[in-house]
Each structure stands twice: as structure tokens, then as C-alpha cells.
N, CA, C and O atoms as a Tripos MOL2 file, in Angstrom:
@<TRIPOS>MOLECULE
protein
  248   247    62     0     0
PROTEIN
NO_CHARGES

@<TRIPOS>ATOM
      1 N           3.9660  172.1330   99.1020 N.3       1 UNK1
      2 CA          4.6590  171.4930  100.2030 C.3       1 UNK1
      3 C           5.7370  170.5330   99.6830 C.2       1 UNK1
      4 O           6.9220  170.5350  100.0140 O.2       1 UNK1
      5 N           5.1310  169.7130   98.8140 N.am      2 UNK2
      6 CA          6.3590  168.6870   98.1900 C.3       2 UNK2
      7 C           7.3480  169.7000   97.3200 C.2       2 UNK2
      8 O           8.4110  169.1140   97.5240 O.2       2 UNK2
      9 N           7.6010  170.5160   96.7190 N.am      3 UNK3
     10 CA          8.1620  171.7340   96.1960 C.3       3 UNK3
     11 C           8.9330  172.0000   97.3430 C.2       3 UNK3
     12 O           9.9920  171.3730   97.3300 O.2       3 UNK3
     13 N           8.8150  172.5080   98.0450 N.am      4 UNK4
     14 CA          9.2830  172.9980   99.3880 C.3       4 UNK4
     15 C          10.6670  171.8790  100.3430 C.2       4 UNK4
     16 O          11.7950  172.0900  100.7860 O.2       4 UNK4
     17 N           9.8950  170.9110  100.2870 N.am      5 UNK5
     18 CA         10.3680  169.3380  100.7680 C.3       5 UNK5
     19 C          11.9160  169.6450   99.8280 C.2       5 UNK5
     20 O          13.0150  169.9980  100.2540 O.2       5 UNK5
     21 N          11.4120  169.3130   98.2560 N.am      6 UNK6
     22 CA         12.4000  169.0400   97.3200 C.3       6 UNK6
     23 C          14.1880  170.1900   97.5590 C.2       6 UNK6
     24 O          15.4010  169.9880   97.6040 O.2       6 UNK6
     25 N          13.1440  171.4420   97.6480 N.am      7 UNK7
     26 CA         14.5230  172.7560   97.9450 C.3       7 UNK7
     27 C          15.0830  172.0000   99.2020 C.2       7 UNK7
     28 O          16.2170  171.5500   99.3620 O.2       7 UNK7
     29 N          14.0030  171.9700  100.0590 N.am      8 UNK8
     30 CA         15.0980  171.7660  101.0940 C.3       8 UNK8
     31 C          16.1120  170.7440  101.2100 C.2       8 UNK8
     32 O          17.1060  170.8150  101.9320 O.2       8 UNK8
     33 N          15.7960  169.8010  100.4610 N.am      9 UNK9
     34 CA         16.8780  168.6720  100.3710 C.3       9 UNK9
     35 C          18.0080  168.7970   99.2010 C.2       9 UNK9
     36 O          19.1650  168.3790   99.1610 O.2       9 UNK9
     37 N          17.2110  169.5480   98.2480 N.am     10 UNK10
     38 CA         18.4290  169.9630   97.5220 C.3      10 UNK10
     39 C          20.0280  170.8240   97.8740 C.2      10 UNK10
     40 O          21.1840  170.7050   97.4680 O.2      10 UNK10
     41 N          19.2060  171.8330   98.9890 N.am     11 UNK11
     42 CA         19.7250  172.8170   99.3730 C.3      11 UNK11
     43 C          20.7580  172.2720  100.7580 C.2      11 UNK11
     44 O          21.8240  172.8150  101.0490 O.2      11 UNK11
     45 N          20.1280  171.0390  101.5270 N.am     12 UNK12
     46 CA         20.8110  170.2130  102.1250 C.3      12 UNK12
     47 C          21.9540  169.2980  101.9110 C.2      12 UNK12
     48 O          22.8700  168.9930  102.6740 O.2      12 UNK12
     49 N          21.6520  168.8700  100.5050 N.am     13 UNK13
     50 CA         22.8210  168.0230   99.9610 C.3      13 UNK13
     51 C          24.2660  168.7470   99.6960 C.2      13 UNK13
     52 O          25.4060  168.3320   99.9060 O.2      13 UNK13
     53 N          23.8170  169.9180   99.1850 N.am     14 UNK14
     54 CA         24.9950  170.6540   98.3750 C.3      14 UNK14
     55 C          25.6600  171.7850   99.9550 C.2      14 UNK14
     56 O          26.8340  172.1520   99.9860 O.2      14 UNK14
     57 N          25.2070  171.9500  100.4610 N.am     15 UNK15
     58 CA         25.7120  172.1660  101.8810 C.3      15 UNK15
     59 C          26.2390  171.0260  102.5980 C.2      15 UNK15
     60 O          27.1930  171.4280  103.2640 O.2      15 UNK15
     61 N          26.0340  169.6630  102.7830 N.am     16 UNK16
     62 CA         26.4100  168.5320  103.3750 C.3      16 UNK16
     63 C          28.0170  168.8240  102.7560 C.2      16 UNK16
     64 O          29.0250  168.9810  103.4460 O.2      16 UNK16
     65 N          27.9120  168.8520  100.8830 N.am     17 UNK17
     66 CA         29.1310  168.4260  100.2620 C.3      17 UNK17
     67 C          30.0000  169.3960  100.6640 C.2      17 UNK17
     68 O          31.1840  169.0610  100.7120 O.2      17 UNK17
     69 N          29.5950  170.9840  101.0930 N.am     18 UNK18
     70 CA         30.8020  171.5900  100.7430 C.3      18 UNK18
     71 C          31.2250  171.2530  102.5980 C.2      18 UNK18
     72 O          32.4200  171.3570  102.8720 O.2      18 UNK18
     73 N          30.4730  170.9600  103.4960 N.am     19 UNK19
     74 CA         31.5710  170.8420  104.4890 C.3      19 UNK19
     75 C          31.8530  169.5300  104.6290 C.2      19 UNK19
     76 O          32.4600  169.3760  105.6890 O.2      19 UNK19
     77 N          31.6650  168.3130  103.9400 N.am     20 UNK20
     78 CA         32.3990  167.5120  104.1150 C.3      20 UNK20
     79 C          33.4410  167.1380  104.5660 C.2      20 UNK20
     80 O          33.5570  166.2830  105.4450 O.2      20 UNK20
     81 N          34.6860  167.9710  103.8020 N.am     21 UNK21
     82 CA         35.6810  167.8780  103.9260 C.3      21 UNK21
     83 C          36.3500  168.0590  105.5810 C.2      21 UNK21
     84 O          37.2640  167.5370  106.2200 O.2      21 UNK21
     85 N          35.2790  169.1420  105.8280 N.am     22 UNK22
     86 CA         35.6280  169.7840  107.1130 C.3      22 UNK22
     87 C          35.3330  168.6480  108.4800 C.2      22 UNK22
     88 O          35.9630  168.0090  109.3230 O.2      22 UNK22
     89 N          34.1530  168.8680  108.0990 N.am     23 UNK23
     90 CA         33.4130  167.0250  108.8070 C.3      23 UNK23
     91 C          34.7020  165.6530  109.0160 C.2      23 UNK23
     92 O          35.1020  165.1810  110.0800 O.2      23 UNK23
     93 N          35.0130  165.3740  107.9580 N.am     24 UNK24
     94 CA         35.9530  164.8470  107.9590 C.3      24 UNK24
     95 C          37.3340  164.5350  108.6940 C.2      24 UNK24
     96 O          37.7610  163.5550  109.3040 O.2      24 UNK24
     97 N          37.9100  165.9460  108.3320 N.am     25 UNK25
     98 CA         39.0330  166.4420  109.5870 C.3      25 UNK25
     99 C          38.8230  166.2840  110.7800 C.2      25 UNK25
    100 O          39.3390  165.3750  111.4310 O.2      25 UNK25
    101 N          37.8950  167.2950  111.3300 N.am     26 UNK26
    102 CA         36.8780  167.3950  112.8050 C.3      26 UNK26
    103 C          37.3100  165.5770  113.0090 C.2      26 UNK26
    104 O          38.3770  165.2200  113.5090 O.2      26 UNK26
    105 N          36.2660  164.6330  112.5220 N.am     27 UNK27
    106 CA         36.0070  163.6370  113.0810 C.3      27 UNK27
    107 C          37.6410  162.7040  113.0300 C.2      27 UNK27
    108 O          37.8110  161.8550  113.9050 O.2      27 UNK27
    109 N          38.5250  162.8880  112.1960 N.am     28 UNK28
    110 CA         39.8840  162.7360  111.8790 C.3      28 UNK28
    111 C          40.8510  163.1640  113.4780 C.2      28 UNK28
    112 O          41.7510  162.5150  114.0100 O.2      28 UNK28
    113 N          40.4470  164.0210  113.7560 N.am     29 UNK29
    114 CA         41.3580  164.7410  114.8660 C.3      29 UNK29
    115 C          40.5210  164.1640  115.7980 C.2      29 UNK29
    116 O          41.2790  163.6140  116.5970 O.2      29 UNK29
    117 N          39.1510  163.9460  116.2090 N.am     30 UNK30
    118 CA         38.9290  163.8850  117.3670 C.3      30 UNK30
    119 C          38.9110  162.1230  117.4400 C.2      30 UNK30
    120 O          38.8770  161.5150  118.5100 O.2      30 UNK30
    121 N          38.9340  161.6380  116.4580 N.am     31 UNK31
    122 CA         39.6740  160.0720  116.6530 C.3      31 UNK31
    123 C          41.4600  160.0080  116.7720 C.2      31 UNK31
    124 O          41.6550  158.7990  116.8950 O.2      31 UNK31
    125 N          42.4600  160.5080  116.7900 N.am     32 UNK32
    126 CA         43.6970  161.0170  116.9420 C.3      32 UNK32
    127 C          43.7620  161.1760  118.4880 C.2      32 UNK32
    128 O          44.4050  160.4880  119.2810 O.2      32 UNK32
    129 N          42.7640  162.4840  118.7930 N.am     33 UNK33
    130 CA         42.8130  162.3710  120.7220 C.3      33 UNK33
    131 C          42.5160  161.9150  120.9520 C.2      33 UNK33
    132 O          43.1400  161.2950  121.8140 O.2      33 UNK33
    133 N          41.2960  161.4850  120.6660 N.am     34 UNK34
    134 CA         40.5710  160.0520  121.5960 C.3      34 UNK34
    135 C          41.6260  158.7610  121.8420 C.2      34 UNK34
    136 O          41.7340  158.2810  122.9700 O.2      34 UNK34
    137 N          42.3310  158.2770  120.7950 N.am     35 UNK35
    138 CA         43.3340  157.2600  120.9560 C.3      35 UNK35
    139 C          44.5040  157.9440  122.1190 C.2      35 UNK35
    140 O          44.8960  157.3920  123.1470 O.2      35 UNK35
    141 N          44.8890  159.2520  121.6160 N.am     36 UNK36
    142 CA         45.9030  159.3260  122.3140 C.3      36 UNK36
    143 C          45.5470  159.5570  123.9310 C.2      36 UNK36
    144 O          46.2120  158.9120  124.7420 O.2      36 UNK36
    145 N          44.5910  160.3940  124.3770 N.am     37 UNK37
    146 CA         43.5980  160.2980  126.0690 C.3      37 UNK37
    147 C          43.4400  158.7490  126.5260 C.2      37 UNK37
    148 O          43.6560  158.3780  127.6800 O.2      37 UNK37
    149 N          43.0920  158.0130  125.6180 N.am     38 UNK38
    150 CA         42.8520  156.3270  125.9440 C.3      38 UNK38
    151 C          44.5280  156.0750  126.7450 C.2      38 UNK38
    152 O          44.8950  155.9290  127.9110 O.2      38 UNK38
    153 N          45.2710  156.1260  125.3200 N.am     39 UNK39
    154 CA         46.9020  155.8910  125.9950 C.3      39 UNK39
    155 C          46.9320  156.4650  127.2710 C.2      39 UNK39
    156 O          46.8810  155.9500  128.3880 O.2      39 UNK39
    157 N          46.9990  157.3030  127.0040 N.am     40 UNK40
    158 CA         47.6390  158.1040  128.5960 C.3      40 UNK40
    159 C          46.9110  157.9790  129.8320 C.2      40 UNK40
    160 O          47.2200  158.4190  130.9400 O.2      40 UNK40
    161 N          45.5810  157.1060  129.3710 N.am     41 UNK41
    162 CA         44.3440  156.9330  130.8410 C.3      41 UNK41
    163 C          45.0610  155.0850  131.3370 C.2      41 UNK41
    164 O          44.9980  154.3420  132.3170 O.2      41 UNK41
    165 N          45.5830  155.0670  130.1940 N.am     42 UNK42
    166 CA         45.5330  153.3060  130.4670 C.3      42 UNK42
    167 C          47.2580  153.0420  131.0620 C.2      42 UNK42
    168 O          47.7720  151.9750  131.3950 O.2      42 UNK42
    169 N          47.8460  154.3700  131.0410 N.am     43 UNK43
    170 CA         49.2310  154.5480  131.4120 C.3      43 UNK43
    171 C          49.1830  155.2350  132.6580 C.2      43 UNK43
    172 O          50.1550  154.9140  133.3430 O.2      43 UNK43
    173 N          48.4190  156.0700  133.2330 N.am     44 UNK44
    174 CA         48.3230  156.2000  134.1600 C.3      44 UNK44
    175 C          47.8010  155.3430  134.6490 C.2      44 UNK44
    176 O          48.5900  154.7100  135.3500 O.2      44 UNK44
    177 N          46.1030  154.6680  134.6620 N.am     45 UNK45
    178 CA         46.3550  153.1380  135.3990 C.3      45 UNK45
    179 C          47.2650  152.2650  136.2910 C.2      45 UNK45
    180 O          47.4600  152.1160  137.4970 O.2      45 UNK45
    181 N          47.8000  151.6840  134.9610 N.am     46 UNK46
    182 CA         49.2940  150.9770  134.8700 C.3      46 UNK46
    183 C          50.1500  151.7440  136.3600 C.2      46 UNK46
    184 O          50.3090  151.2710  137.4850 O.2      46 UNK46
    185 N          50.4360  152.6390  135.9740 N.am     47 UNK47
    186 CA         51.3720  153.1980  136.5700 C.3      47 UNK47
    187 C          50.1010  153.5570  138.6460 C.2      47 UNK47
    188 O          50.5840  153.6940  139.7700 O.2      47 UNK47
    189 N          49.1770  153.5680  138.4010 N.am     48 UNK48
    190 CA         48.5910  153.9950  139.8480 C.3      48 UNK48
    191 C          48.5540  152.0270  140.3910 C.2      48 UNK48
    192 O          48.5890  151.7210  141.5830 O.2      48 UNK48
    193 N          48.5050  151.3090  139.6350 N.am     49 UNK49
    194 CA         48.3800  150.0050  140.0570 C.3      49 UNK49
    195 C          49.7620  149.5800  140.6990 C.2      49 UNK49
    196 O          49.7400  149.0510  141.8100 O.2      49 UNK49
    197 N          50.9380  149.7850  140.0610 N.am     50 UNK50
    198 CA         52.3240  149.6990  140.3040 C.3      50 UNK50
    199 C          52.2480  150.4270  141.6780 C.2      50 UNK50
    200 O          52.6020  149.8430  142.7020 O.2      50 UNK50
    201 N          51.8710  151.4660  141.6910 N.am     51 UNK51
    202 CA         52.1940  152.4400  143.2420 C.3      51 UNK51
    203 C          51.7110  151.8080  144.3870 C.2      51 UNK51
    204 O          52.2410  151.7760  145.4980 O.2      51 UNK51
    205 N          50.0940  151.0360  143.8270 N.am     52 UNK52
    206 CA         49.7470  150.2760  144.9440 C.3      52 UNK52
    207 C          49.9700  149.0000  145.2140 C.2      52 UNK52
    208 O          49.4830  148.3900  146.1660 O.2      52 UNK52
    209 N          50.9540  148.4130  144.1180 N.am     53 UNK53
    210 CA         51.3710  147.3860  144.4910 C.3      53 UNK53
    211 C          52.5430  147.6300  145.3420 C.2      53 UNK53
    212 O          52.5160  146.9550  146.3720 O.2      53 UNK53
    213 N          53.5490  148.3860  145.2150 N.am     54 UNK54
    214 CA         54.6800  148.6100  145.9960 C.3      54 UNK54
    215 C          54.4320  149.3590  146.9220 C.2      54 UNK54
    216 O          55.5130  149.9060  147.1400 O.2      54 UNK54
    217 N          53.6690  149.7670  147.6560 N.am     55 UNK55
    218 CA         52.9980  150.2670  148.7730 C.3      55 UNK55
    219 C          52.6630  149.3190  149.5520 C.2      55 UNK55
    220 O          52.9240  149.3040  150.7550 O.2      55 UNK55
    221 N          51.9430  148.2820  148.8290 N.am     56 UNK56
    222 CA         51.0300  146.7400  149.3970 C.3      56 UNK56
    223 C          52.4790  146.1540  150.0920 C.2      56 UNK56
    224 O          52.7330  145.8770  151.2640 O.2      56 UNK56
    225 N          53.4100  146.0800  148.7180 N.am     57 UNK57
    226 CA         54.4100  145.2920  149.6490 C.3      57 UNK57
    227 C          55.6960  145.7850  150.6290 C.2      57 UNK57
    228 O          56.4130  145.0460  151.3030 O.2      57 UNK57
    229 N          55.7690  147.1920  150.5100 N.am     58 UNK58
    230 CA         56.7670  147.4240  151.5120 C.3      58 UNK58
    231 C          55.5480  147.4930  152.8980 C.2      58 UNK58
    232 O          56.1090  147.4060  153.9900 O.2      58 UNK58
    233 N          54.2340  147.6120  152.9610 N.am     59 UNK59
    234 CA         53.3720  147.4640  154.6250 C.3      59 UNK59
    235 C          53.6270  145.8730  154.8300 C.2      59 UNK59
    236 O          53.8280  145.4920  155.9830 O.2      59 UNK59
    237 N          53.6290  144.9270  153.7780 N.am     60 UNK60
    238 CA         54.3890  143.2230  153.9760 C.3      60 UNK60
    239 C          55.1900  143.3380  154.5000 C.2      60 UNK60
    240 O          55.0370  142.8350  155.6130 O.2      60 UNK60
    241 N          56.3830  143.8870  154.3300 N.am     61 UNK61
    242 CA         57.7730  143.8600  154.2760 C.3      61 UNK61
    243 C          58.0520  144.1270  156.2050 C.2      61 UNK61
    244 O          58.8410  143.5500  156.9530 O.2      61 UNK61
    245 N          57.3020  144.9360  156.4230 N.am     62 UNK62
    246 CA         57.4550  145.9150  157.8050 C.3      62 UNK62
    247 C          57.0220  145.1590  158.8170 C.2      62 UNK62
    248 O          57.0140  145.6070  159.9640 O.2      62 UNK62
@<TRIPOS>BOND
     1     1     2 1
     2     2     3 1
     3     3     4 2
     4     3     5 am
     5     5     6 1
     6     6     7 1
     7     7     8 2
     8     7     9 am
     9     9    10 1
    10    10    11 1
    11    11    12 2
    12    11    13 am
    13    13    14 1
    14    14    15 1
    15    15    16 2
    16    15    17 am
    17    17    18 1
    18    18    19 1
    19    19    20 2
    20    19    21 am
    21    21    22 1
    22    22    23 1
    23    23    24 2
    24    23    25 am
    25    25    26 1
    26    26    27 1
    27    27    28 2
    28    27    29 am
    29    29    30 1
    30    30    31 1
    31    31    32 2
    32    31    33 am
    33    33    34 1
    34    34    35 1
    35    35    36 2
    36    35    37 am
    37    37    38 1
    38    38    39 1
    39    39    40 2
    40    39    41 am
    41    41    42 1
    42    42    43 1
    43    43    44 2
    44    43    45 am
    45    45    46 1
    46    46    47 1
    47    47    48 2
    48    47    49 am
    49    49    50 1
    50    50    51 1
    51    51    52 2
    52    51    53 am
    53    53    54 1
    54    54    55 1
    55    55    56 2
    56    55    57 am
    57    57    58 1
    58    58    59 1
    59    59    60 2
    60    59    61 am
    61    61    62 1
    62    62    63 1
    63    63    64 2
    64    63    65 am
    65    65    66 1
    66    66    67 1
    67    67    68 2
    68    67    69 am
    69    69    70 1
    70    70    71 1
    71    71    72 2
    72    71    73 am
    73    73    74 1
    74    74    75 1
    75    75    76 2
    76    75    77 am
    77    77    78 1
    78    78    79 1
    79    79    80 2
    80    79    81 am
    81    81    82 1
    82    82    83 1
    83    83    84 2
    84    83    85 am
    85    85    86 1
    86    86    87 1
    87    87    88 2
    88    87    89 am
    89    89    90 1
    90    90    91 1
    91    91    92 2
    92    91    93 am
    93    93    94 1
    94    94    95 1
    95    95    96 2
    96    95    97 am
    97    97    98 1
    98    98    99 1
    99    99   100 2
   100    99   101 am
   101   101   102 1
   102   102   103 1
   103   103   104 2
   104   103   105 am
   105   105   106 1
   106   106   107 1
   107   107   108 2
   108   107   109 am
   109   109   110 1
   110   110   111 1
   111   111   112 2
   112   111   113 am
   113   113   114 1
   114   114   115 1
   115   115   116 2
   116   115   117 am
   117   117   118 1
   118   118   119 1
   119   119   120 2
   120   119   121 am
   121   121   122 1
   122   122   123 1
   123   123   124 2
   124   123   125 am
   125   125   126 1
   126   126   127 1
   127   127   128 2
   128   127   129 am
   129   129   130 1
   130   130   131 1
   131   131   132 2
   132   131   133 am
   133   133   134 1
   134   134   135 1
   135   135   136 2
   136   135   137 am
   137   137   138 1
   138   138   139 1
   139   139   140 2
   140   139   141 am
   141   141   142 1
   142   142   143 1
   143   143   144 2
   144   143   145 am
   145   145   146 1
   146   146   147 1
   147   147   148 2
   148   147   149 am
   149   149   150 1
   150   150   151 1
   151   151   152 2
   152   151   153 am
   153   153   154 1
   154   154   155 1
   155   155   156 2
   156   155   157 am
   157   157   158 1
   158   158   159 1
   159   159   160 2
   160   159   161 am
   161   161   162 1
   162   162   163 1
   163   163   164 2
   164   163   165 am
   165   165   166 1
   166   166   167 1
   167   167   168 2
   168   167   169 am
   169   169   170 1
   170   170   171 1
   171   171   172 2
   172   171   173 am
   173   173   174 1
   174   174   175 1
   175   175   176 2
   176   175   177 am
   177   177   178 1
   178   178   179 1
   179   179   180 2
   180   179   181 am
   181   181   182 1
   182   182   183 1
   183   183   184 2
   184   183   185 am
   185   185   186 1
   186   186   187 1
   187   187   188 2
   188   187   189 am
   189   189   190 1
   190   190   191 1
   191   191   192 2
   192   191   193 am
   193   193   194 1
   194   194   195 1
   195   195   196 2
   196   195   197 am
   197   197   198 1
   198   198   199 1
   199   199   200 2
   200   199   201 am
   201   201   202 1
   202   202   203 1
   203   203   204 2
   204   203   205 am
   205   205   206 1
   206   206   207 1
   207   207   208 2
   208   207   209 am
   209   209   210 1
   210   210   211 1
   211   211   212 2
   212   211   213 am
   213   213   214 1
   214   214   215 1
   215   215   216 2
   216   215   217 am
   217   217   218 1
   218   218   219 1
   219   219   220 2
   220   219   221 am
   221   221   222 1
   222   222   223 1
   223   223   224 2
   224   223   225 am
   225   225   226 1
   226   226   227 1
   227   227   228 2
   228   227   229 am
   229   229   230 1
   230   230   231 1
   231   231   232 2
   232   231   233 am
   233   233   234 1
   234   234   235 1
   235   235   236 2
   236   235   237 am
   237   237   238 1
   238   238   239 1
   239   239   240 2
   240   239   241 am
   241   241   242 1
   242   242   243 1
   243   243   244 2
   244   243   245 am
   245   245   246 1
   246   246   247 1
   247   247   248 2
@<TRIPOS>SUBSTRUCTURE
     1 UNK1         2 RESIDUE 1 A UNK
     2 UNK2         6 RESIDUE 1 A UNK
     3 UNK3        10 RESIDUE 1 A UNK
     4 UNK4        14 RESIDUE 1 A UNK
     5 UNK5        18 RESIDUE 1 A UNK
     6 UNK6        22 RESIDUE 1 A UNK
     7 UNK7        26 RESIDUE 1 A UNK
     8 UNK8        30 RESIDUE 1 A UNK
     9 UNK9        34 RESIDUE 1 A UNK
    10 UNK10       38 RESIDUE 1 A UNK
    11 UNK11       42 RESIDUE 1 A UNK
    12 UNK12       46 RESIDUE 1 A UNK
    13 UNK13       50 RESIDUE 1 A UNK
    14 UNK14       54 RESIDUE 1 A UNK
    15 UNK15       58 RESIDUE 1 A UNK
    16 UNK16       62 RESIDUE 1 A UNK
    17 UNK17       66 RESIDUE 1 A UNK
    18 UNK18       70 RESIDUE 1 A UNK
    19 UNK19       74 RESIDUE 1 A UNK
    20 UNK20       78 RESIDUE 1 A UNK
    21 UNK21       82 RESIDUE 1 A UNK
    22 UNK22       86 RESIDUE 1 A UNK
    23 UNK23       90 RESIDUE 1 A UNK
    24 UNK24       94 RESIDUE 1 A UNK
    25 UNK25       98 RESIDUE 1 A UNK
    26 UNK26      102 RESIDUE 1 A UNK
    27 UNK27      106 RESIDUE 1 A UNK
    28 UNK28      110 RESIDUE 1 A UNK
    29 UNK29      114 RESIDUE 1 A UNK
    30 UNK30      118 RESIDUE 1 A UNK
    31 UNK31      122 RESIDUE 1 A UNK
    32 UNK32      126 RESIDUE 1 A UNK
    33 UNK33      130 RESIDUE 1 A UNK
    34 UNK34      134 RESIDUE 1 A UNK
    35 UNK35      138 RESIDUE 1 A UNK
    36 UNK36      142 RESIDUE 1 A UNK
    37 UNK37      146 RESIDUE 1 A UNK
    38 UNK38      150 RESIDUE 1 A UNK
    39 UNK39      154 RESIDUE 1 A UNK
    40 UNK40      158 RESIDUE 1 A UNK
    41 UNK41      162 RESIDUE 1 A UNK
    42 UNK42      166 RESIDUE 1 A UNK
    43 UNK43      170 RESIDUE 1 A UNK
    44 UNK44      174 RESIDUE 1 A UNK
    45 UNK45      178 RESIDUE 1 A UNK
    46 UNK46      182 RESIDUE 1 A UNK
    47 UNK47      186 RESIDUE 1 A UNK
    48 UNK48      190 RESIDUE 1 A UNK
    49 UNK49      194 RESIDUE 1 A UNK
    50 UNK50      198 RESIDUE 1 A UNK
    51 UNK51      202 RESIDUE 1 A UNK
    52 UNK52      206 RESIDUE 1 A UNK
    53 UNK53      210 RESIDUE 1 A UNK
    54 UNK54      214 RESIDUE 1 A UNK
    55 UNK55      218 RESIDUE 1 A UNK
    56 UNK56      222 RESIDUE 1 A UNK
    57 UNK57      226 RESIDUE 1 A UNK
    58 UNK58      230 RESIDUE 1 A UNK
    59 UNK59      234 RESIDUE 1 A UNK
    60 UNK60      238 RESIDUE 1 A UNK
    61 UNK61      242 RESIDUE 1 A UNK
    62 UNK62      246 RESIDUE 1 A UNK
């Protein structure tokens, strides 16, 4: 059983290393969109708050 234990972690490590790299990228790109979806959620915001502010004030205005 401890024999067994040992392969498998051996056999785990050296598989971890070769996709590393890949791992890497993956988590590389999906921090890239994530920033850039944030931008564009916090710009649309922005921009739906503006609509209801100038909405708010031309029903003032009237």
C-alpha cells in the first residue's frame, strides 16, 4: 500500500510539471478577462447610472 501511495505521487508530480506551463497560461488568460468583464461591467454601470440620472432630471425639468 505505501509502495502504491509512493507511484502515485511520483507519477503525480511529474504530470503536475509537464502541464504546468499550460496551468499557467489557462490561469494567465482567465485573469486578463476577468479584468477586462470587470471593466466593461463597471462601464456599463457608470454609463446605466448617467441614463438615470438624466432621465431623473429632464421628469424635474417638466
Amino acid at each position: 500500500m505505501a509502495l502504491e501511495t509512493l507511484r502515485h505521487e511520483f507519477f503525480d508530480l511529474i504530470v503536475s510539471n509537464a502541464i504546468r506551463p499550460y496551468m499557467n497560461l489557462v490561469n494567465a488568460l482567465l485573469s486578463v478577462i476577468g479584468e477586462s468583464a470587470y471593466e466593461n461591467k463597471e462601464e456599463t454601470v457608470e454609463s446605466l447610472l448617467l441614463l438615470c440620472q438624466s432621465t431623473a432630471n429632464e421628469h424635474l425639468a417638466s
